[in-house]
C-alpha positions in Angstrom: 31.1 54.1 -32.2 28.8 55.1 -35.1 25.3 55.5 -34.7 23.3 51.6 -35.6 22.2 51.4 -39.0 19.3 48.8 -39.8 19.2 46.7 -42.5 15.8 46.8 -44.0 13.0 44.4 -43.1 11.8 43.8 -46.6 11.2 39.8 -48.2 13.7 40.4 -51.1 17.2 41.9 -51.8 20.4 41.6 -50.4 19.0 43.1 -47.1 16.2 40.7 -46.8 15.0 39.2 -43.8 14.6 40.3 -40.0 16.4 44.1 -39.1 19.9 43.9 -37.9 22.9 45.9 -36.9 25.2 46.8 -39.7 28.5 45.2 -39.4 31.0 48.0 -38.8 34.9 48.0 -38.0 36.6 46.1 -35.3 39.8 46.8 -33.6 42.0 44.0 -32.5 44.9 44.7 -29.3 47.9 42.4 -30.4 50.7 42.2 -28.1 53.8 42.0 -30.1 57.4 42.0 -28.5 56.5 44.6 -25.9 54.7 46.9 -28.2 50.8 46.8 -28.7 49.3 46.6 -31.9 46.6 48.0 -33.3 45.0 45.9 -36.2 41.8 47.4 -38.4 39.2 44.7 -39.9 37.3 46.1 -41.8 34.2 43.8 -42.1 32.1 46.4 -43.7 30.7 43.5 -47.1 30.2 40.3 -46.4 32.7 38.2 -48.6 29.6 36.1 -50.3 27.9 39.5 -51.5 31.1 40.4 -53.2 30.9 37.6 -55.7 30.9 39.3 -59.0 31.9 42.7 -58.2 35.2 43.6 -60.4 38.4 44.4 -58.9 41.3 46.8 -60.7 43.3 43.6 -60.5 41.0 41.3 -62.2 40.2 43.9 -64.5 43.7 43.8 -65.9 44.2 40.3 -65.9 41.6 39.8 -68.0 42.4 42.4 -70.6 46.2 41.2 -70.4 44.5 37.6 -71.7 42.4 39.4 -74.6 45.0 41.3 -76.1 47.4 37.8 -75.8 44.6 35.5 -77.0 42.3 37.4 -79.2 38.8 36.9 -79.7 37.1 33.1 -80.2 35.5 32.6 -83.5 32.0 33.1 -82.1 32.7 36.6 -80.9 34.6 37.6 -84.1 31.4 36.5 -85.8 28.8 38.3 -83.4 31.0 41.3 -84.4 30.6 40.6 -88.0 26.9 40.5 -87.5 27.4 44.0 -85.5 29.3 45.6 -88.1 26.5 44.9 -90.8 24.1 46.6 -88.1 22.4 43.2 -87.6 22.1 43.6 -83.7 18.9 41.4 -83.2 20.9 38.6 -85.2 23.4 39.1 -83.0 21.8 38.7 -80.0 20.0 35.5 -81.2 24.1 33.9 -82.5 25.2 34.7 -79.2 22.2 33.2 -77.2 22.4 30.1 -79.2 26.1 30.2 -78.1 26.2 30.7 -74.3 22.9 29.5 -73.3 20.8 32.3 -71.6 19.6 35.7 -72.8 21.2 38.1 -70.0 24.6 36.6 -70.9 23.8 37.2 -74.7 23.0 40.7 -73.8 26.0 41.4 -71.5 28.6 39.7 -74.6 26.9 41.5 -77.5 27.2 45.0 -75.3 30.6 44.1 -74.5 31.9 43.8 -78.2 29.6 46.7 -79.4 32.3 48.5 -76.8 35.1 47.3 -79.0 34.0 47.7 -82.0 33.1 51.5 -81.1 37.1 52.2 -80.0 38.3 50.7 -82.6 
């Protein structure tokens, strides 16, 4: 067995709260047919604190769907607006477009990316 590692006792974060034992990996016995089985779990992230995190999988998926589908008229317009060097403008199109600043942020960084490999 590893040596305990403790989460740490602070108010905020993902390790918030009271210290406790890291989760670490189990080993299940299954008796199959005469044979024992040895099955590994690894339960090292919880499944609700990898929402958001991007798998190889998704990852292609979704650029599979951009080079199908294209870009919607409000991106090809926030690139426009990048193109003439008009980044601030940019930011304030794509706010007014999907509703909060971080997202506005994360979309105009995203096809300041595109434009620079093209």
């Amino acid at each position: 067995m590893p040596k305990a590692v403790y989460q740490h006792s602070l108010c905020r974060g993902l390790n918030k709260g009271h210290k406790v034992q890291k989760r670490e990996v189990y080993y299940l016995l299954f008796f199959f047919r005469t044979l024992f089985v040895i099955q590994f779990l690894k339960t090292g992230i919880r499944p609700s604190r990898r929402r958001g995190a991007l798998s190889k999988r998704i990852s292609v998926i979704r650029e599979v769907i951009r080079e199908v589908a294209g870009y919607a008229p409000y991106e090809k317009r926030i690139m426009e607006l990048l193109r003439l060097s008009r980044d601030r403008r940019a930011l304030r199109f794509a706010k007014r477009r999907l509703g909060t600043h971080r997202r506005a942020i994360r979309k105009r960084e995203e096809l300041h990316g595109v434009l620079q490999k093209t």
